[in-house]
N, CA, C and O atoms as a MOPAC input file, in Angstrom:
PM7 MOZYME 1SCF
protein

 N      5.34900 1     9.77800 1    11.00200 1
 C      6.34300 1     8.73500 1    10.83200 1
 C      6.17200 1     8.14900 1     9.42500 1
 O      5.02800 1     7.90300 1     9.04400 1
 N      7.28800 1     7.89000 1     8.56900 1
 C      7.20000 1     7.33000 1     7.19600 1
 C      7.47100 1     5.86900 1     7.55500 1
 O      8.02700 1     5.43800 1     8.56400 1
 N      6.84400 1     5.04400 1     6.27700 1
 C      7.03300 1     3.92800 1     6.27000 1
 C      7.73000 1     3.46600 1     4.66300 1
 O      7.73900 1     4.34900 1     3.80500 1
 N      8.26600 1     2.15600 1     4.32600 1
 C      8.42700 1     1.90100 1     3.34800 1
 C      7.24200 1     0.79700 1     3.08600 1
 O      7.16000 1    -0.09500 1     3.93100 1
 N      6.74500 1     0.78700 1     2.49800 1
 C      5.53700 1    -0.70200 1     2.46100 1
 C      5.64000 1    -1.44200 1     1.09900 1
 O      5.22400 1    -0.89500 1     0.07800 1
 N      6.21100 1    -2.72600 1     1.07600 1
 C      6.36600 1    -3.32600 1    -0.05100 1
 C      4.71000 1    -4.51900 1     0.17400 1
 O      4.19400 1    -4.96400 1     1.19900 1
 N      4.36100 1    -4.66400 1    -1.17000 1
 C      3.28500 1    -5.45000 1    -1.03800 1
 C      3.16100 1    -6.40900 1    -2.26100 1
 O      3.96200 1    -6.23200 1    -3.17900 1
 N      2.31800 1    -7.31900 1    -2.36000 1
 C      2.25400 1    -8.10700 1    -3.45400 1
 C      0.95800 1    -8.74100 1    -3.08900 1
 O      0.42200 1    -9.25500 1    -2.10700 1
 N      0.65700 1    -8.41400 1    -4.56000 1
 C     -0.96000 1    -8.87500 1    -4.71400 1
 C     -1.07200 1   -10.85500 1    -4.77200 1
 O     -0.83900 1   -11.32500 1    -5.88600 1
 N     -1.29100 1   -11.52900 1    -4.02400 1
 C     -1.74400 1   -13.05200 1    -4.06600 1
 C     -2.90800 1   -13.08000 1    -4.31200 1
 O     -3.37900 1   -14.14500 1    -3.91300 1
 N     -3.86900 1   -12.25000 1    -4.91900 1
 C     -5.38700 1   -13.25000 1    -4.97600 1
 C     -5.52900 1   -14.38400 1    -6.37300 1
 O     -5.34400 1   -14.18800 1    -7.57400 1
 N     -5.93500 1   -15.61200 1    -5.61300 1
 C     -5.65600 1   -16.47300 1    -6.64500 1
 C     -6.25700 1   -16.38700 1    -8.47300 1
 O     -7.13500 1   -15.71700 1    -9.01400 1
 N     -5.41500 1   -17.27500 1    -8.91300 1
 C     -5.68700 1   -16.86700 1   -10.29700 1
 C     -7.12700 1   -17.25600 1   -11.23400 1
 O     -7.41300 1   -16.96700 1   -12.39600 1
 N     -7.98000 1   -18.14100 1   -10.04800 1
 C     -9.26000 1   -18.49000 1   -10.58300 1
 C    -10.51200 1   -17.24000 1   -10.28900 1
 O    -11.71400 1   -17.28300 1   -10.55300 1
 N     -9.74500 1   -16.21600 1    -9.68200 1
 C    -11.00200 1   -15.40600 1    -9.44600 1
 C    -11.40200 1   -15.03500 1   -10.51700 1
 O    -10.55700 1   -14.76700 1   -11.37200 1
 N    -13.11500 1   -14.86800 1   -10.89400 1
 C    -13.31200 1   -14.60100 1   -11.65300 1
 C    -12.93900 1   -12.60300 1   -12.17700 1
 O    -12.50700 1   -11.75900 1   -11.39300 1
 N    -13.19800 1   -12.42300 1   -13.29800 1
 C    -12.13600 1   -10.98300 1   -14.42000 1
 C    -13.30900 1   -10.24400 1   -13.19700 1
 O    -12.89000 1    -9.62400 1   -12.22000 1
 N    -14.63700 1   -10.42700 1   -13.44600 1
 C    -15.43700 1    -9.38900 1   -13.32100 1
 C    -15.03500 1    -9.36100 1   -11.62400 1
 O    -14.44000 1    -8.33100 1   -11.30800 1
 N    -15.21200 1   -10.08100 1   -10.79600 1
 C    -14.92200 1    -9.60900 1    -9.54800 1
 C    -13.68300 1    -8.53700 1    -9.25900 1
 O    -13.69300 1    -7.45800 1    -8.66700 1
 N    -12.36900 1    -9.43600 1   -10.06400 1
 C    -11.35500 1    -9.16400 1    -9.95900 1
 C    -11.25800 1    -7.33100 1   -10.64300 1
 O    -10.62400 1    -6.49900 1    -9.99500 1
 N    -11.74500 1    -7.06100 1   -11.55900 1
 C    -11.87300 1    -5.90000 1   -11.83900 1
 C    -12.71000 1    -5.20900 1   -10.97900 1
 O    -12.36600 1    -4.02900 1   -10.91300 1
 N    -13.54700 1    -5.43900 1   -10.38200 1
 C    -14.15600 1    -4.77900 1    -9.11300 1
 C    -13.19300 1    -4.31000 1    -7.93700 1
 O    -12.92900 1    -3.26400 1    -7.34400 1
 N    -12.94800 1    -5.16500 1    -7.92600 1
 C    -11.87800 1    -4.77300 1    -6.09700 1
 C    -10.59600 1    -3.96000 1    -7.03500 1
 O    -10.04600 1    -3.03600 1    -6.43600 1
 N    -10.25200 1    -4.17200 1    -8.03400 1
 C     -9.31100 1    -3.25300 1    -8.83000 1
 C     -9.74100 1    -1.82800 1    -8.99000 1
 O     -8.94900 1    -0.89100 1    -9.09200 1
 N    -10.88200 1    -1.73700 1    -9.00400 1
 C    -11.46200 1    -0.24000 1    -9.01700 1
 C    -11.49300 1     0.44800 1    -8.15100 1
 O    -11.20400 1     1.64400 1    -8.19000 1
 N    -12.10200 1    -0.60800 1    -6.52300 1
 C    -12.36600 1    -0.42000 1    -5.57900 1
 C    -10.70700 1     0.11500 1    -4.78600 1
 O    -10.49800 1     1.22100 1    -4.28800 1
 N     -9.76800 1    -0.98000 1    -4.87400 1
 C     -8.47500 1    -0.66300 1    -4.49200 1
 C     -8.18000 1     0.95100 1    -5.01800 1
 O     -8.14100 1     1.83500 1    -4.16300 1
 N     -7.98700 1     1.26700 1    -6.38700 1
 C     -7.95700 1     2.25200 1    -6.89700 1
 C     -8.22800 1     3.68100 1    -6.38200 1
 O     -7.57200 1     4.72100 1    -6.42100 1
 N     -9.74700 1     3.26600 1    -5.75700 1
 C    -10.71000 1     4.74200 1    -5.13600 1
 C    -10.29600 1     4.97400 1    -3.64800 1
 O    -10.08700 1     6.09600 1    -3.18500 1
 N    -10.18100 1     3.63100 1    -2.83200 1
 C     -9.42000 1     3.54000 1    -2.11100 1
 C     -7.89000 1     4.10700 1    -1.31700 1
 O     -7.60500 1     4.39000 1    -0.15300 1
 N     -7.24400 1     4.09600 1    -2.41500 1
 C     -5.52300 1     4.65900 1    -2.35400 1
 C     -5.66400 1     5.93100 1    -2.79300 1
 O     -4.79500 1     6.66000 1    -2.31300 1
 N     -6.53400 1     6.56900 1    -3.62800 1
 C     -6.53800 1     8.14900 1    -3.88700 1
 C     -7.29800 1     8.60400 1    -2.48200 1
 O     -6.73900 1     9.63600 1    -2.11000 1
 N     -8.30600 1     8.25500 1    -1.60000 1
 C     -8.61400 1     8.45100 1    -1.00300 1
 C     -7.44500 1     8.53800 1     0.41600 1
 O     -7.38500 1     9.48400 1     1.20100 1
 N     -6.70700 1     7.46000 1     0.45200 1
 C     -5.24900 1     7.40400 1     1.23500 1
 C     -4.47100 1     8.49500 1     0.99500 1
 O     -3.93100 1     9.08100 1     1.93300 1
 N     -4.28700 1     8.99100 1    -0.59300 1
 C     -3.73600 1     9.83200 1    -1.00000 1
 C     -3.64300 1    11.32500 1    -0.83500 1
 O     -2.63100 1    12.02500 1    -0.81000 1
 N     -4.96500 1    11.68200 1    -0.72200 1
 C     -6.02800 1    12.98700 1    -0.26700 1
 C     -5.76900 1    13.35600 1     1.46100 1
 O     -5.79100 1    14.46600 1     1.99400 1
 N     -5.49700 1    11.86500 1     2.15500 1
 C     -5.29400 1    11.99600 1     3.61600 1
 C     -3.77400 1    12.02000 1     3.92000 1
 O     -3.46100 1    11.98800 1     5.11000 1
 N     -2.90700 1    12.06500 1     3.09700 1
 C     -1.72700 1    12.63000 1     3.01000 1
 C     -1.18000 1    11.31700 1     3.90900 1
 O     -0.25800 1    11.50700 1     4.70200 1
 N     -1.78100 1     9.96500 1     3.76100 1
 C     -1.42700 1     8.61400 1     3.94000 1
 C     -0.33300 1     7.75300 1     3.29900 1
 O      0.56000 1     7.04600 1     3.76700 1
 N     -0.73600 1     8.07400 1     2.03200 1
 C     -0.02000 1     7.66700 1     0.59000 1
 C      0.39300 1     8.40300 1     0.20800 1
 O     -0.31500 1     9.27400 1    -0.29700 1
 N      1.86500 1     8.52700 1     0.20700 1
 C      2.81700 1     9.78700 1    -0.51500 1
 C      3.58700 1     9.59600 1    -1.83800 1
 O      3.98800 1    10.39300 1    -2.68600 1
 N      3.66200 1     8.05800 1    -1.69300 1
 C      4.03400 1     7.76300 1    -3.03700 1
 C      4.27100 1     6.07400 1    -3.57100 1
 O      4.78900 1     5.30800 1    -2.75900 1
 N      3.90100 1     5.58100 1    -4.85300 1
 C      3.39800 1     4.10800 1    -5.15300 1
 C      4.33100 1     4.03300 1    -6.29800 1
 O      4.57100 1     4.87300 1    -7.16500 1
 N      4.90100 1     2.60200 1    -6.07500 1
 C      5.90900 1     2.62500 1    -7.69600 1
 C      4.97900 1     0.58200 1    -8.12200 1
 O      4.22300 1    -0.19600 1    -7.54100 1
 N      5.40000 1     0.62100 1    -8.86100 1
 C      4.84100 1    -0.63400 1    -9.32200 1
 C      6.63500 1    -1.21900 1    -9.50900 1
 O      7.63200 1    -0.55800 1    -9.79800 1
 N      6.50100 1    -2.60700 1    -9.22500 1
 C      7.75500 1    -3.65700 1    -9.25700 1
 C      7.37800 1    -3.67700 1   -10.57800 1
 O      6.15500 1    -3.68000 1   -10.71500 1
 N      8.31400 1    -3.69900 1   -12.07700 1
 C      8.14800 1    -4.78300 1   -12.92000 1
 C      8.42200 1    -6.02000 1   -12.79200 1
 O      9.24300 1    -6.67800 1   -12.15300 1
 N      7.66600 1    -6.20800 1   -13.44900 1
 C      7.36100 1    -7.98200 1   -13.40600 1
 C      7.04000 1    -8.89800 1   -12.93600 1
 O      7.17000 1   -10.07600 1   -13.26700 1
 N      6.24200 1    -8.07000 1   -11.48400 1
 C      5.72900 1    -8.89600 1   -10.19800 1
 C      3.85600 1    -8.03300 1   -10.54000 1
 O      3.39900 1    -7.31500 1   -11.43000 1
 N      3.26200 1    -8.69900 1    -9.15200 1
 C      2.17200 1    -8.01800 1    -9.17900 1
 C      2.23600 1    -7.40500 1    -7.93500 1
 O      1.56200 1    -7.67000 1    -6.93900 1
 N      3.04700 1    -6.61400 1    -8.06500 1
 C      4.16500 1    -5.70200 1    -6.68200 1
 C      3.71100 1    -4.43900 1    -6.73700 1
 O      3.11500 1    -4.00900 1    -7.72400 1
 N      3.89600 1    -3.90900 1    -5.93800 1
 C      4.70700 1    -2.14900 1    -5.14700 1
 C      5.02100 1    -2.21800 1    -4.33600 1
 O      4.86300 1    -2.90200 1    -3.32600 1
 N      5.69800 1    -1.26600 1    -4.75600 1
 C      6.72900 1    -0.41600 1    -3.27700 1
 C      6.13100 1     0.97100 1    -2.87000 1
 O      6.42000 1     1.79600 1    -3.73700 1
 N      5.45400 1     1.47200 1    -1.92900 1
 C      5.02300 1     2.47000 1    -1.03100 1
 C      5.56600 1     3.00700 1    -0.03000 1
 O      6.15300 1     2.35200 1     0.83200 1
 N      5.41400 1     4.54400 1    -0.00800 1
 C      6.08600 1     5.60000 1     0.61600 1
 C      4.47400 1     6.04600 1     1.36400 1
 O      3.63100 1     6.76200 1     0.82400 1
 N      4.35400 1     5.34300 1     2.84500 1
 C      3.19200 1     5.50700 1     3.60200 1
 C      3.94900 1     6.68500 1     4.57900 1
 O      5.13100 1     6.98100 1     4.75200 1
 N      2.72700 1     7.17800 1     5.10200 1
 C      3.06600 1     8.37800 1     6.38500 1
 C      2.01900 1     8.15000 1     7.46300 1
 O      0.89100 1     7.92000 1     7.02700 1
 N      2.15100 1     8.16600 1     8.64100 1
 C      1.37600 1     7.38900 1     9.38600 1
 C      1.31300 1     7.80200 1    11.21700 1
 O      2.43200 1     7.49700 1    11.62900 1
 N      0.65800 1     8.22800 1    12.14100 1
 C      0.81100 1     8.44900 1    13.38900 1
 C      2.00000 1     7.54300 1    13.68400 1
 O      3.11100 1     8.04400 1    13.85900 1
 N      1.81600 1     6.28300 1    13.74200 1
 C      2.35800 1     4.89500 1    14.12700 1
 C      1.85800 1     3.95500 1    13.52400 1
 O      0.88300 1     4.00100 1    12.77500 1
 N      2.67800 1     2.77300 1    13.89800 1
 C      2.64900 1     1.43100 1    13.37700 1
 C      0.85300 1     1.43100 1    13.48200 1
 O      0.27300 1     0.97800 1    12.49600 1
 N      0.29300 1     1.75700 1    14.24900 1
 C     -1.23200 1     1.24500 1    14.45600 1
 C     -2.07700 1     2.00900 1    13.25500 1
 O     -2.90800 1     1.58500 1    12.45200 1
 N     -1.65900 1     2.96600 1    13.42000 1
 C     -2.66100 1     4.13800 1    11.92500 1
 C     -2.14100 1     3.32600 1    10.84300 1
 O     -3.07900 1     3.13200 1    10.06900 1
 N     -0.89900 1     2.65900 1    10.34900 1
 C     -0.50100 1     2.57100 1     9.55400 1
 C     -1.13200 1     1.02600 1     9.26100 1
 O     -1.67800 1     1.02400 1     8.15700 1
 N     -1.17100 1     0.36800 1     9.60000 1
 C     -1.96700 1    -1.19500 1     9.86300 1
 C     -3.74400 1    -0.61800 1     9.57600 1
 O     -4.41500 1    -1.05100 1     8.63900 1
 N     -4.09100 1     0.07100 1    10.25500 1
 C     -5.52300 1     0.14500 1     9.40600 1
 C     -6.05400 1     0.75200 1     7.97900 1
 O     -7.09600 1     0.55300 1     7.35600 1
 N     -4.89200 1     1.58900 1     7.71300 1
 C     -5.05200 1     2.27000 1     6.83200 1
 C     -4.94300 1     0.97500 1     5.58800 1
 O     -5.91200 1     0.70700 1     4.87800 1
 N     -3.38500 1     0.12800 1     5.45300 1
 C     -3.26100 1    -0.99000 1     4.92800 1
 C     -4.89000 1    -2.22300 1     4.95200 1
 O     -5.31400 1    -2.92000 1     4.03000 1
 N     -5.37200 1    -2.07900 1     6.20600 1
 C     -6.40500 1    -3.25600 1     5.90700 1
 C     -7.59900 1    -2.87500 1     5.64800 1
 O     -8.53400 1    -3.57900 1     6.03000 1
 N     -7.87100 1    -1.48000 1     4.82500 1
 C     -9.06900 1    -0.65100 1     4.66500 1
 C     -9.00700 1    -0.83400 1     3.24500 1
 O     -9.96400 1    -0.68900 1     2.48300 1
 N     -7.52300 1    -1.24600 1     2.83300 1
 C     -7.32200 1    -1.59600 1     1.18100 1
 C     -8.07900 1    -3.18500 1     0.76200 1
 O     -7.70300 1    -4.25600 1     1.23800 1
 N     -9.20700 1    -3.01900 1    -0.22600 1
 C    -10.24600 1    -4.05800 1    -0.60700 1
 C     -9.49800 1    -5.41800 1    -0.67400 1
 O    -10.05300 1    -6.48000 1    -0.39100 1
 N     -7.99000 1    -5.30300 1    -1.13200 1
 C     -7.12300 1    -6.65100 1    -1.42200 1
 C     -6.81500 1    -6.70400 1    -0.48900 1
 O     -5.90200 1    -7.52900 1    -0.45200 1
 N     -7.01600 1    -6.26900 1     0.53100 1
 C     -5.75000 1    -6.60700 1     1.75300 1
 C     -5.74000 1    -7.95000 1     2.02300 1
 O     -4.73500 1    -8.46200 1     2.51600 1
 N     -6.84700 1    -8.67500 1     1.73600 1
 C     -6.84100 1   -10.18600 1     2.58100 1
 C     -5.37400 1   -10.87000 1     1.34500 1
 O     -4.64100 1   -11.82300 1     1.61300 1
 N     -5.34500 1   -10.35200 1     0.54900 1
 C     -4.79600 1   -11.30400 1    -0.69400 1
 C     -3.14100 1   -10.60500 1    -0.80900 1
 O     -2.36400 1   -11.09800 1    -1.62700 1
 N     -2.82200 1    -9.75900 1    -0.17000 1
 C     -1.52300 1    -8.84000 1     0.26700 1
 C     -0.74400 1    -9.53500 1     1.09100 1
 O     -0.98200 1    -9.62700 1     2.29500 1
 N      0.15300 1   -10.02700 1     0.56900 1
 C      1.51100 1    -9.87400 1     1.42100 1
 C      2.13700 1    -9.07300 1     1.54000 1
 O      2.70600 1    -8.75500 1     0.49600 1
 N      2.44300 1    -8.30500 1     2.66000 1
 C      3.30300 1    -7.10600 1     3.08100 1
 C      4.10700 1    -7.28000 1     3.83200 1
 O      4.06300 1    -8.18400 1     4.66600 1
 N      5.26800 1    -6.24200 1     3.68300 1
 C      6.37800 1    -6.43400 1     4.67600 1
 C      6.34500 1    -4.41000 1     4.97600 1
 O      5.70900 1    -3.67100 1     4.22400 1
 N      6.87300 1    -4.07100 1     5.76200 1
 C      6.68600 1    -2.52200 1     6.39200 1
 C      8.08200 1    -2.52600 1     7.20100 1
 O      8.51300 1    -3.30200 1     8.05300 1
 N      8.61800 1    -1.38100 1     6.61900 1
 C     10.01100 1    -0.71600 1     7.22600 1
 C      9.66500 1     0.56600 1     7.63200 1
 O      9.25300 1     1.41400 1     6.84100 1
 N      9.86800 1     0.82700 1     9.28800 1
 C      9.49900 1     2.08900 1     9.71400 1
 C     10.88600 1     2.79100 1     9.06400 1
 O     11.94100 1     2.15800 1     9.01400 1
 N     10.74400 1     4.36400 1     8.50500 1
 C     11.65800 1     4.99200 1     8.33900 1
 C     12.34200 1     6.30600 1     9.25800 1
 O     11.60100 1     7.17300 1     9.72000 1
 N     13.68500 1     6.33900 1     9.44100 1
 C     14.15100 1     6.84500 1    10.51200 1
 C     15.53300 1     8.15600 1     9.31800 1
 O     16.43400 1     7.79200 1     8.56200 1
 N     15.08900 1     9.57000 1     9.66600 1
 C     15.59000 1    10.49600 1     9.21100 1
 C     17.26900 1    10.37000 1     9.04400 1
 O     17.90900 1    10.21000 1    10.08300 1
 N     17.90600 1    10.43100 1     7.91500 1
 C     19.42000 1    10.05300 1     7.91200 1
 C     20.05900 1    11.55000 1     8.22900 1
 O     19.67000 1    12.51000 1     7.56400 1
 N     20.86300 1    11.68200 1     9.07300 1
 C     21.66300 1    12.86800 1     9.58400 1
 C     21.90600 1    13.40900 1     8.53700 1
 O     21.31600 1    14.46300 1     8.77500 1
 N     22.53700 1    13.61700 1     6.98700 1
 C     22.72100 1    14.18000 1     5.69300 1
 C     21.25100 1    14.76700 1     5.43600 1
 O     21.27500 1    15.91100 1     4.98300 1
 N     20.11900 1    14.27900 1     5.61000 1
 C     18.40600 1    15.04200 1     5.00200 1
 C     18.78000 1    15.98000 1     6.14200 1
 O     18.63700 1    17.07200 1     5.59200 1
 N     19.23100 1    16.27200 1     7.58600 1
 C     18.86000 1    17.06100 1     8.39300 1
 C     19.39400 1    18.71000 1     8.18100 1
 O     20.61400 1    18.86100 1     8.12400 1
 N     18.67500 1    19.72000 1     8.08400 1
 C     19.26300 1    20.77700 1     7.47700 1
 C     19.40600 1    21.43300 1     9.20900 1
 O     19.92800 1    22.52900 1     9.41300 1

């Protein structure tokens, strides 16, 4: 099952660089690792937000929820998730 997953990074702006570059690395190793499990199919960055938009693949809503809170930012993520449903025109 595909998902659309829009997210936005909230961790506040006093964290300190060095932490904050930590969980940035960590997020990083993280999503290639999502990536490898054919989890994460595809990541666009919003300009001008501290956004993306994600193309997740997932058993169900439940695989898809842990996979999201295995990501180091998750506490600091606002997400919204659109299950995606095949449009009769993709069907060959």
């Amino acid at each position: 099952m595909e998902f659309l997953v829009r997210t936005e990074n909230l961790m506040p702006v006093d964290t300190p660089d060095d932490t904050r570059e930590r969980l940035r690395r960590a997020e990083r190793e993280r999503a290639m690792q999502l990536r490898e499990a054919g989890i994460l199919k595809r990541l666009w960055r919003v300009p001008g937000r501290n956004a993306t938009i994600g193309l997740y693949e997932a058993d169900d809503a439940t695989a898809l929820h842990e996979a999201l809170a295995s990501l180091p930012m998750w506490k600091w993520m606002d997400v919204s998730v659109e299950p995606l449903a095949t449009h009769p025109q993709e069907r060959k």
